[in-house]
C-alpha positions in Angstrom: -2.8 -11.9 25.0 -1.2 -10.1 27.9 -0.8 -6.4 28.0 2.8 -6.6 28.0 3.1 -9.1 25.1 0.4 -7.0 22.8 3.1 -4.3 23.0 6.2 -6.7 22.8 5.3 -9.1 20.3 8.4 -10.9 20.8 7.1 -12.6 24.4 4.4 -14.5 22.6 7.2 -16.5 19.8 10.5 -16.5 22.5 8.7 -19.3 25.1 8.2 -21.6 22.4 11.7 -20.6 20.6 13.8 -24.6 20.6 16.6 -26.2 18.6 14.4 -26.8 15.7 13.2 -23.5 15.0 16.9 -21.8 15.6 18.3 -24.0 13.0 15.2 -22.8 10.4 16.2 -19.1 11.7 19.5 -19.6 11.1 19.4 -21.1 7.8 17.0 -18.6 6.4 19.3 -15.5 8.1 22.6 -17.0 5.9 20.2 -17.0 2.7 18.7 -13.5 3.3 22.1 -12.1 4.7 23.5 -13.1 1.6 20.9 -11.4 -0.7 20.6 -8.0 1.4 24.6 -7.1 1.3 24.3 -6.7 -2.6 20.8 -5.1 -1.7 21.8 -2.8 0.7 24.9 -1.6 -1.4 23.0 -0.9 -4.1 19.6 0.7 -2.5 22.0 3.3 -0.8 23.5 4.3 -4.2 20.1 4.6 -5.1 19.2 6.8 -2.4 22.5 9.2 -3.8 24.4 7.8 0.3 27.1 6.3 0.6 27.1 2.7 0.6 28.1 2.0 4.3 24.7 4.0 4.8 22.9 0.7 3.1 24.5 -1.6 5.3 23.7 0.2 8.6 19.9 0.5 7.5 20.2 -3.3 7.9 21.4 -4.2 11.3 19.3 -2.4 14.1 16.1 -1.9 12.3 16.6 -5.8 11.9 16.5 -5.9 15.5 13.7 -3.6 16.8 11.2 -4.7 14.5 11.7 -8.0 15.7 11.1 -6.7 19.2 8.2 -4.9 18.6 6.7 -6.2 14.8 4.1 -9.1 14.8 4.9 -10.7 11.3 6.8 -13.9 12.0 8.8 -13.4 8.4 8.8 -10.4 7.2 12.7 -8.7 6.4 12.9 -5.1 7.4 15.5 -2.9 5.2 16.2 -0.7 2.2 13.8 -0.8 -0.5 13.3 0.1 -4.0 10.4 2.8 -3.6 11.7 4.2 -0.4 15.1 4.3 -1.5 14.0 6.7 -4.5 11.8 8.3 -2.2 14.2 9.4 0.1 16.3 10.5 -2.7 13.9 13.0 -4.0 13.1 14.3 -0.6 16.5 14.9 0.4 17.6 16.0 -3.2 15.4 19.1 -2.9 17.4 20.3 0.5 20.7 19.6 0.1 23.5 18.7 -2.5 24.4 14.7 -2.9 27.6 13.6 -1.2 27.4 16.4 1.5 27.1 16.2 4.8 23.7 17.6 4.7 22.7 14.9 2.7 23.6 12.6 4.9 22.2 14.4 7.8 18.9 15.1 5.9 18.3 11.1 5.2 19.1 10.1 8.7 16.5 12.9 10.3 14.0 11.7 7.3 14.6 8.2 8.9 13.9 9.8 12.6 10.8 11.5 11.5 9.5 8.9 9.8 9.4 6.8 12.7 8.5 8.9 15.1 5.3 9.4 12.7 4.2 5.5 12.6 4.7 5.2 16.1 2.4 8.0 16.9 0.3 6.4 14.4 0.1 2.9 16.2 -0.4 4.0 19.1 -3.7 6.3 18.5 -4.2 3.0 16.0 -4.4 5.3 12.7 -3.2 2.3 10.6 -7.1 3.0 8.6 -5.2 6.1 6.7 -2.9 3.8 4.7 -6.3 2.7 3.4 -6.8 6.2 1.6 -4.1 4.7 -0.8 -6.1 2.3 -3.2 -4.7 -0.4 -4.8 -4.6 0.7 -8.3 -3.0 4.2 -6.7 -0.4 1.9 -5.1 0.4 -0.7 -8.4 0.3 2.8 -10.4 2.9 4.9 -8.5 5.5 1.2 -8.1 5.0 0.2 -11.6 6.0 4.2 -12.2 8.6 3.9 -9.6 10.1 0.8 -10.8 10.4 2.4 -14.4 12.2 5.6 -12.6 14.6 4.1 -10.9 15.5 1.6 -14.0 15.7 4.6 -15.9 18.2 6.6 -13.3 20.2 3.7 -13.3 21.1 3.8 -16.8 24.1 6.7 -16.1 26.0 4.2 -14.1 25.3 1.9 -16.4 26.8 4.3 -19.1 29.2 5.2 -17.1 28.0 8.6 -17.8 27.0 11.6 -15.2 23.6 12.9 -15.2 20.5 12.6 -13.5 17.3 14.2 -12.7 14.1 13.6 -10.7 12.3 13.0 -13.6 11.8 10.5 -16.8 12.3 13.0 -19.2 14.8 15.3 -17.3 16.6 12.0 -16.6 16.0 10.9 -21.0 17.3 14.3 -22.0 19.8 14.4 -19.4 21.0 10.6 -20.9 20.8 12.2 -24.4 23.3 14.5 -24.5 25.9 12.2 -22.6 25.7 9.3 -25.7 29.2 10.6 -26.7 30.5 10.0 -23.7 29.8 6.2 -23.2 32.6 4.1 -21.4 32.7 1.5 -23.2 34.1 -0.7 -20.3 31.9 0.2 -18.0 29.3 -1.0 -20.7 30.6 -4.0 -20.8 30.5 -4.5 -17.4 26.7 -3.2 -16.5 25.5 -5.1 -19.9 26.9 -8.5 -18.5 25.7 -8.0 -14.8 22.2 -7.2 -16.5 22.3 -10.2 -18.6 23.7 -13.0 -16.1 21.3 -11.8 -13.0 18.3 -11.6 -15.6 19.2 -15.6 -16.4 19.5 -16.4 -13.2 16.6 -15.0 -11.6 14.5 -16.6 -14.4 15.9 -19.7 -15.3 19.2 -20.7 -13.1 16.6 -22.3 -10.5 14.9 -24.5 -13.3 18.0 -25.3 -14.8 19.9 -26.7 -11.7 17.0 -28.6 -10.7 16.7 -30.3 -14.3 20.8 -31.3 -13.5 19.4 -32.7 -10.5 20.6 -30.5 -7.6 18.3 -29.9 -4.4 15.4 -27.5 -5.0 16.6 -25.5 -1.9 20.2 -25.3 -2.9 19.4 -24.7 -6.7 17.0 -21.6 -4.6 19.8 -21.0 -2.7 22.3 -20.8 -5.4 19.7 -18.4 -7.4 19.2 -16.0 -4.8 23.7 -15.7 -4.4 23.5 -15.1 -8.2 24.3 -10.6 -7.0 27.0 -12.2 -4.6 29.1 -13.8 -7.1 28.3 -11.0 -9.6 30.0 -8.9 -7.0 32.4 -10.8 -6.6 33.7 -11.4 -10.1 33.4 -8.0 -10.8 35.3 -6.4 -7.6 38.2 -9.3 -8.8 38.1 -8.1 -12.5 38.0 -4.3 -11.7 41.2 -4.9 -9.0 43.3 -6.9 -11.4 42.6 -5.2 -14.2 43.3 -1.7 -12.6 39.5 -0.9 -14.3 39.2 2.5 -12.1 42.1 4.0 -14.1 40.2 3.1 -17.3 37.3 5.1 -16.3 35.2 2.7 -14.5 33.2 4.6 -11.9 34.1 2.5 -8.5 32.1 2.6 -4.9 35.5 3.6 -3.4 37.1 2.9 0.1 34.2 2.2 2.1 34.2 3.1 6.0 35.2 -0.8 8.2 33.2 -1.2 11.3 30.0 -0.6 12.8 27.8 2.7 12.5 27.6 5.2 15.5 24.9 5.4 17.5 22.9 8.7 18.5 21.3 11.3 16.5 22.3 14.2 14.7 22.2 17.7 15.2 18.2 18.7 14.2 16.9 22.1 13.4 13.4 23.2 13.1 13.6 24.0 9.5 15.5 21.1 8.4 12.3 19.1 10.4 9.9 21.3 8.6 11.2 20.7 5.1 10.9 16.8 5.4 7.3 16.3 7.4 5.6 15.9 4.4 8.1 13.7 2.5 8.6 11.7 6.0 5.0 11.0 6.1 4.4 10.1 2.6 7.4 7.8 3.2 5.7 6.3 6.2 2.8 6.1 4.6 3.5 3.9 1.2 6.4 1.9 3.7 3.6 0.8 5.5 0.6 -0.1 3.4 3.6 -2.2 1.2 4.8 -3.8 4.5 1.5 -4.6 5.8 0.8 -6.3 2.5 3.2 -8.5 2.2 3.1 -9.3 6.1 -0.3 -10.3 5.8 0.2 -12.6 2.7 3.1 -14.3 4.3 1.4 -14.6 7.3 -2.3 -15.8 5.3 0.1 -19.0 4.4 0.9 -19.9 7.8 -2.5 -19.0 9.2 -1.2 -16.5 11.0 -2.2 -12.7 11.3 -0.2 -9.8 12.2 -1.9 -6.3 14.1 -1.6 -3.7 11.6 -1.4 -0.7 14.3 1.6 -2.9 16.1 2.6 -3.3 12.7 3.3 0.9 12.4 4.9 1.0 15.7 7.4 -2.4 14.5 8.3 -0.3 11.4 8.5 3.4 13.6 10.7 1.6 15.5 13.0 0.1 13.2 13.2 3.6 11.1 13.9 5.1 14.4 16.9 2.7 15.0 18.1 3.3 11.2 17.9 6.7 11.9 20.4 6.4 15.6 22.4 4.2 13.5 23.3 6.7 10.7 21.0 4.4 8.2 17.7 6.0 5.8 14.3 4.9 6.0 13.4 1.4 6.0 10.3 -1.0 5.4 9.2 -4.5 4.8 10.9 -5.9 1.8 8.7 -7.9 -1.0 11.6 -10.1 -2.5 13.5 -10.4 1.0 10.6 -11.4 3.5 9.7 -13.8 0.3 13.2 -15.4 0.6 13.1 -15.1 4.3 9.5 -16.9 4.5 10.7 -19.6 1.9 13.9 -20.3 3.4 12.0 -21.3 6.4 12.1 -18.4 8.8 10.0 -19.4 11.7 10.6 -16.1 13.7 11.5 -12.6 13.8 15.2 -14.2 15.5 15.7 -14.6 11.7 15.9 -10.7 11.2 17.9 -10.5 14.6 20.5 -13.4 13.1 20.3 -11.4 9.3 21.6 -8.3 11.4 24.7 -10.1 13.2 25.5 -11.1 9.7 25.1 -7.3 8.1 26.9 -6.2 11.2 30.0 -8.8 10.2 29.9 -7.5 6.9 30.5 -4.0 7.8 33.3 -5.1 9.9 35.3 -7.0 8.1 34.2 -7.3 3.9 34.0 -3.8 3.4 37.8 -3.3 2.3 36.9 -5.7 -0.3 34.4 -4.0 -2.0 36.5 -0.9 -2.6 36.9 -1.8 -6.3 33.1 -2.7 -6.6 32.0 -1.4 -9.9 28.9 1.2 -9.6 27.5 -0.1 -12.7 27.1 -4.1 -10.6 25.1 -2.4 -8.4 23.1 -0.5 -10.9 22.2 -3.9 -13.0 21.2 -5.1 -9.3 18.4 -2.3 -9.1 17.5 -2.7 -12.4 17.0 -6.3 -12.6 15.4 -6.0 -9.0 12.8 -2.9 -9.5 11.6 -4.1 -12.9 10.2 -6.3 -11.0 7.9 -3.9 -9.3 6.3 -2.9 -12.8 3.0 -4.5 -13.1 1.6 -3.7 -16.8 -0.4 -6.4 -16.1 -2.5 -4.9 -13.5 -2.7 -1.9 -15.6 -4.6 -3.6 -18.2 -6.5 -5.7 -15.9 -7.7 -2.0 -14.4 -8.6 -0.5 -17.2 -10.8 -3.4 -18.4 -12.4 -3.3 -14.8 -13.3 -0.1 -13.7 -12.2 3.5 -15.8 -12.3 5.6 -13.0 -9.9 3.6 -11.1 -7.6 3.3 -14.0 -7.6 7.3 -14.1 -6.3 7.9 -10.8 -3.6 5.0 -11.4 -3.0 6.5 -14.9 -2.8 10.2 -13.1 -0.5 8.1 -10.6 1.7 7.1 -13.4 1.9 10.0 -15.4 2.9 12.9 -12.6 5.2 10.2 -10.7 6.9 10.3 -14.1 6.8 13.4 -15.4 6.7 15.4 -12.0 8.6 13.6 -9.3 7.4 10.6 -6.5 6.4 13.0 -4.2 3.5 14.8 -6.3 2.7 11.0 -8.1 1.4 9.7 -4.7 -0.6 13.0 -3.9 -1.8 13.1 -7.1 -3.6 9.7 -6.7 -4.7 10.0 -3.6 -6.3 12.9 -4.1 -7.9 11.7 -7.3 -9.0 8.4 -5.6 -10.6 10.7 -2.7 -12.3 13.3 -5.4 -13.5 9.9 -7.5 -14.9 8.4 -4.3 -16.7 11.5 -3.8 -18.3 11.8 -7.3 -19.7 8.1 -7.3 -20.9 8.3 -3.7 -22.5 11.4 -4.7 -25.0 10.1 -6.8 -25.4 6.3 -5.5 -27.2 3.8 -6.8 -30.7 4.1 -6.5 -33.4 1.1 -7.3 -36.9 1.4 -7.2 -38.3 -2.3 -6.3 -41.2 -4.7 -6.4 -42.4 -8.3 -4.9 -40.6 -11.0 -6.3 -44.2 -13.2 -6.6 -44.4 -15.8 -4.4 -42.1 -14.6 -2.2 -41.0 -11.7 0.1 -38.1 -10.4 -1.6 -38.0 -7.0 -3.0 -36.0 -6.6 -6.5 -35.3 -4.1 -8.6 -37.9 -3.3 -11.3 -35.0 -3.1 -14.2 -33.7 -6.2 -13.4 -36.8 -8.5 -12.3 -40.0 -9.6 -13.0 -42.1 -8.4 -9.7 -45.1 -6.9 -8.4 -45.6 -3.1 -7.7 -48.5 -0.3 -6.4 -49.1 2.4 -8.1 -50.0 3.9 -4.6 -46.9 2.6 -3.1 -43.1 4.1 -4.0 -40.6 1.8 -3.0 -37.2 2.9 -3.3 -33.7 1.7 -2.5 -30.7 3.6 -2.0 -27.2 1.7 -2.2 -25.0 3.4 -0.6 -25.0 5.3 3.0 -26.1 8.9 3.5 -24.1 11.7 4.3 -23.6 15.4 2.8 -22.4 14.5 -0.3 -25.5 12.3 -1.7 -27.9 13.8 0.5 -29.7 16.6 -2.1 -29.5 13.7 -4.7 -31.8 11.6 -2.7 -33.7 14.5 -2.1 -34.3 15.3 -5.9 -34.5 11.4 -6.7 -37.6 11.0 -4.3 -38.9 14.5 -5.1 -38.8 13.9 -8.9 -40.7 10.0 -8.8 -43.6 11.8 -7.1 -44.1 14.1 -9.6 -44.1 11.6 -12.2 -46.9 9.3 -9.9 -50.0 11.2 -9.2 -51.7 8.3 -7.5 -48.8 7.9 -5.1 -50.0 7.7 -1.2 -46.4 5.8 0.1 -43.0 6.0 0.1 -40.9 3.5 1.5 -37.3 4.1 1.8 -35.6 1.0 1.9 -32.3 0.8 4.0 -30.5 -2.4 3.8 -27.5 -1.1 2.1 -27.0 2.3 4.5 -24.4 1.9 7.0 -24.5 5.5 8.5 -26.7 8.7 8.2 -24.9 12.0 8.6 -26.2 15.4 10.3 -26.1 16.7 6.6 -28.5 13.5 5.3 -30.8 13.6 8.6 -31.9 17.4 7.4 -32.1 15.8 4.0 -34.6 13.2 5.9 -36.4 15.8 7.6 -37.3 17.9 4.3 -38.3 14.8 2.7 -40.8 14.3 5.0 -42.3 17.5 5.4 -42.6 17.9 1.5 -44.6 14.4 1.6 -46.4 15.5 4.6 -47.8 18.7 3.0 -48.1 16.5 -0.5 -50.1 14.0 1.7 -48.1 11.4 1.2 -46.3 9.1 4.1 -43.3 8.3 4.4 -41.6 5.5 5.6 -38.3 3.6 6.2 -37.6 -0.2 5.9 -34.8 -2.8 7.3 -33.1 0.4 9.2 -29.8 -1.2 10.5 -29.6 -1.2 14.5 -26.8 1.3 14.7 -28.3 3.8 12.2 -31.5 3.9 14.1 -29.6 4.0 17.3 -28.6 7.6 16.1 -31.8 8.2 14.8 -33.6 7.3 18.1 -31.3 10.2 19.6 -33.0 13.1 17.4 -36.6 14.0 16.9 -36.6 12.5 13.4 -38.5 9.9 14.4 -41.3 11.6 16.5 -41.6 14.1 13.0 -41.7 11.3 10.5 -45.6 11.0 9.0 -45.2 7.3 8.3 -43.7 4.4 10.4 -40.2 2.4 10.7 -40.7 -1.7 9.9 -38.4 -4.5 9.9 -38.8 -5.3 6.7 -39.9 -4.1 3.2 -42.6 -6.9 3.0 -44.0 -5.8 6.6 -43.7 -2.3 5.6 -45.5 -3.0 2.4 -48.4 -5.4 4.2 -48.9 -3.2 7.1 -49.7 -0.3 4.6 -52.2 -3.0 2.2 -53.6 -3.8 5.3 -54.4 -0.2 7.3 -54.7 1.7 4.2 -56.6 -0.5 1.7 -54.1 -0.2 -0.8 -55.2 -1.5 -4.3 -53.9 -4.6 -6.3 -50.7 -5.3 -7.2 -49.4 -4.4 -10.5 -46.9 -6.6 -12.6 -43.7 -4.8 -13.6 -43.3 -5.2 -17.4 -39.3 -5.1 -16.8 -37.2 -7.4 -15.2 -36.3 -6.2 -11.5 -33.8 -7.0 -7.9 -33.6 -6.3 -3.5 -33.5 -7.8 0.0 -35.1 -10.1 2.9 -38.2 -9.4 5.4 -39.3 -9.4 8.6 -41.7 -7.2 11.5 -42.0 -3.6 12.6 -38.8 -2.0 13.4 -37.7 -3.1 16.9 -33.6 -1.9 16.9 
C-alpha cells in the first residue's frame, strides 16, 4: 500500500470501480437513501434540532468518510446514542430551539472531529478499548430505554422532558390529563404498523411469493410510506389545528458551508462531552465495520478509521449538521443491498442532498409523533436484556460495571453512565490484576510439563518451590507476589529452591523489578536460590538492561523442566514426591538464551 493511498483509502477501490459495481452502488444508495430521510428527520428531533439539521448530517459526512474511511459498507450519519448524546451535552449550555443550541451542536460536531483525527493520526484508536463490552451493551441497552422513554411526550402529545428516566416518568405523570387523543392515535398506529413490518412484512411478502430483495426492499420503505400517509392525513384533515404537534415549514435547499462563530468557553464546556462522543461513535463504528468487513474478508485500519469518522463530523459540523458515526441498521442495509464501495455513501448523499432541495415543503405537515414511533421502534432495538443475563451468568464483576453502567445512565444522565463504567471497568481490572492467579506446580509423570498441584496428579520436591504467576507484573500485584513467595517459605522448612515460572508474564514494571530484587535478597540471606523459568524474550530484554540479573542468587532457564533438572542435577536434590491433589502448567526446553 502506497503512502498516499494509506491516507486516501479511496485510491485503492476507485481503479477497480466498473459498470458492475456502480450499478450495486447505486442500488444499495436508493435503498439506504430511502431509510435515512425518515432517519435523519427523526434523529435530529431527538437531538432537540431542527429537522433540516438531520438531513445535512447526511450529505457531506457521506462524502468525506468515503474519501478518507477504509470500510467498503459502512453508512456514516445520525445515530440513536449520539443523537441523545448530543442532546444532553448541549442541553446543559443552552436552551432548545435557540440559536445557541444550534451553534453548540454544530461546534460539538467540530470538536469531535477534530479529536479523532488527532487521535488517528498519533494512532490512539487502543483507548476506545478502555470501553468493555459489557460497559458498551450496558450504557446502549440504557440508552435505547432513554430515548424510548423521551419519546413517549410526542407520542402523547404532551410537553415535558428531562435528562433522566425518572425526571422524564414524573415529568410524563403529571401531563396524563393532557393526552391528545389524536395525536395518540396517530403515534399508536405508526408504532404498531412499523413494529409489523420490521418483524414480519419481509416473511410475509416472501410467503405471497415476491422477491426476497424487493419483499427487503419494501420492509426497509415501511417509515417512508408511514410518512407519507401521515403528512397526507395531517394536511387533509387540517390535524395541526386539532392539536397535533407538526415538524413545521422546514428550510428548502442545501446547508451553508463554513463554521460558526467559536468562543473559548463555549469550546471548554463541550471537550469532555465532544470526546466521550468521539469515543463511544467510534468503538460502535469500528464494530460494525469490522463485522461487515469479516464477511467479505476484508479488514478496515482502525486508526484511518478515527480519522474517516473526524472527518466526516468535521464536514457535519461546516455543513450546519451534529455529530455523526457509523450506523448499525444502515451500513447493515447498505452491506445487504450490495454496496461494493464507499461510492455508495457518496450516491446516498446526492440523494439526501435532493431531498433537502426539493421534498422538504412536503413534510411541513409531518406529524412529530411519526417520527417519535420511528425512534422508538428503531432504538428498542439497541436494548440487549439478553446480554445482560448472559453477563451476569458469566462473570459478576463485569455485570457490575454494566449494571453501574445502566443504573447512572438512567438515573443520572449519558454523560456520567459512560464515566461511570469506565471507571468501574478500570478500578475492577485493577482489583483482579492485583492479586493474579498464582499456581504452585509439579511434573506431570512421564512427561515435561508442569501443572498445577490443585488441578493434577504430578510430582513435586519438598526442596524445590515451583511457582507460577498468571498474570504480568507491575505495581499493582507486585507486593502480592512478594507476600505469596514469602509466605510458602515459611510454611516449607526444607525449601533450598524457588523457581518462578514465567510463561504467562508479558511485561515487568520498575515497581515489580524492586519487588524481584527484595525477593531475592530475602532468599539470599534465607539461603535459598532463586530462580526464573520460560522468561519471554522481551521481558528479559528489559531485564538484561538492569543489574537484576548480575544480583539474582539462582539462574535463568528455558524451561521449568531444565530449570528443575539442572538444580536435581548440581544440587543433589532428593526424590520426587507425588502430589496427593490433582494439578496444571506449560512446555520445556534449555537454559535461558533470549
Amino acid at each position: 500500500m502506497s503512502k498516499m493511498s494509506r491516507y486516501f483509502p479511496f485510491m485503492q477501490w476507485v481503479k477497480a470501480y466498473d459498470g458492475t459495481v456502480l450499478t450495486s452502488d447505486l442500488l444499495a444508495a436508493v435503498i439506504v437513501t430511502i431509510m435515512l430521510i425518515p432517519q435523519s428527520l427523526a434523529y435530529a428531533m431527538l437531538a432537540g434540532l431542527p429537522a433540516e439539521v438531520g438531513l445535512y448530517a447526511s450529505i457531506l459526512p457521506l462524502v468525506a468518510y468515503a474519501i478518507f474511511g477504509t470500510s467498503r459498507t459502512l453508512a456514516v450519519g445520525p445515530v440513536a446514542v449520539v443523537s441523545l448524546m448530543t442532546a444532553s451535552a448541549i442541553g446543559q449550555i443552552a436552551a432548545e430551539g435557540t440559536l445557541d443550541y444550534l451553534t453548540a451542536a454544530i461546534v460539538l460536531a467540530l470538536l469531535s472531529g477534530g479529536m479523532l483525527v488527532v487521535m488517528g493520526i498519533f494512532r490512539l484508536g487502543f483507548l476506545a478499548n478502555f470501553l468493555s463490552h459489557p460497559v458498551i451493551s450496558g450504557f446502549i441497552t440504557a440508552s435505547g430505554l432513554l430515548i424510548a422513554a423521551g419519546q413517549l411526550r410526542h407520542i402523547l402529545g404532551v410537553s415535558g422532558g428531562g435528562d433522566t428516566l425518572p425526571n422524564i416518568l414524573l415529568s410524563l405523570s403529571g401531563q396524563l390529563g393532557a393526552v391528545n387523543s389524536v395525536t395518540l392515535a396517530i403515534g399508536i398506529g405508526v408504532l404498531a404498523f412499523l413494529y409489523f413490518a420490521r418483524k414480519y412484512l419481509k416473511p410475509l411478502l416472501v410467503a405471497m411469493r415476491v422477491p426476497v430483495r424487493l419483499a427487503d426492499m419494501m420492509a426497509k420503505a415501511a417509515p417512508i410510506l408511514a410518512v407519507a400517509v401521515t403528512v397526507a392525513l395531517a394536511a387533509g384533515l387540517d390535524l395541526g389545528a386539532r392539536g397535533v404537534a407538526l415538524v413545521g415549514a422546514i428550510p428548502q435547499g442545501l446547508p451553508a458551508f463554513g463554521a460558526p462563530a467559536l468562543s473559548l468557553d463555549l469550546i471548554t464546556a463541550l471537550l469532555m462531552p465532544a470526546f466521550l462522543i468521539s469515543v463511544v461513535g467510534f468503538v460502535e463504528s469500528v464494530s460494525v465495520g469490522q463485522t461487515l468487513a469479516a464477511k467479505r474478508r476484508q479488514r478496515i485500519d482502525p486508526d484511518q478509521e478515527l480519522i474517516g469518522l473526524g472527518a466526516a463530523n468535521i464536514a457535519a459540523g461546516l455543513s450546519s449538521g451534529h455529530p455523526v458515526t457509523g450506523g448499525f441498521a444502515r451500513s447493515v442495509v447498505n452491506f445487504d443491498a450490495g454496496a461494493q464501495t464507499p461510492a455508495a455513501g457518496v450516491f446516498t448523499a446526492v440523494g439526501i442532498a435532493l431531498a433537502a432541495l426539493f421534498l422538504t415543503p412536503l413534510l411541513a405537515s409531518l406529524p412529530q409523533a411519526t417520527l417519535a414511533a420511528t425512534i422508538i421502534v428503531a432504538v428498542l432495538s439497541l436494548v440487549d436484556f439478553g446480554t445482560v443475563r448472559r453477563v451476569f451468568a458469566y462473570s459478576k464483576s463485569d455485570f457490575a460495571a454494566m449494571a453501574a453502567t445502566i443504573i447512572v445512565t438512567l438515573g443520572w444522565g449519558v454523560e456520567l453512565g459512560i464515566v461511570a463504567g469506565v471507571l468501574l471497568s478500570l478500578l475492577l481490572h485493577l482489583y483482579r490484576t492485583s492479586k493474579p492467579h498464582v499456581a504452585i506446580v509439579g511434573q506431570v509423570p512421564g512427561t515435561e510439563h508442569y501443572r498445577n498441584i490443585e488441578r493434577h496428579s504430578v510430582l513435586t520436591r519438598p526442596e524445590v518451590l515451583s511457582i507460577r504467576v498468571d498474570e504480568s507484573l507491575y505495581f499493582a500485584n507486585s507486593r502480592f507476589l512478594e507476600d505469596t513467595i514469602a509466605g510458602h517459605v515459611a510454611e516449607q522448612p526444607d525449601l533450598e529452591h524457588v523457581i518462578l515460572m514465567c510463561s504467562a508474564v508479558n511485561a515487568i514494571d520498575a515497581s515489580a523489578l524492586e519487588s524481584l530484587e527484595e525477593i531475592n535478597r530475602r532468599l539470599a540471606d534465607a539461603g535459598i536460590g532463586f530462580h526464573l523459568s520460560e522468561v519471554k524474550g522481551p521481558v528479559m530484554d528489559r531485564l538484561k538492561s538492569t543489574e537484576f540479573l548480575e544480583h539474582l542468587n539462582g539462574g535463568v532457564f528455558l524451561s521449568q523442566h531444565e530449570a528443575v533438572s539442572a538444580l536435581d542435577r548440581n544440587c543433589g536434590i532428593g526424590r520426587e514426591t507425588p502430589s496427593q491433589e490433582p494439578k496444571e502448567a506449560l512446555k520445556s526446553g534449555g537454559p535461558h538464551k533470549s
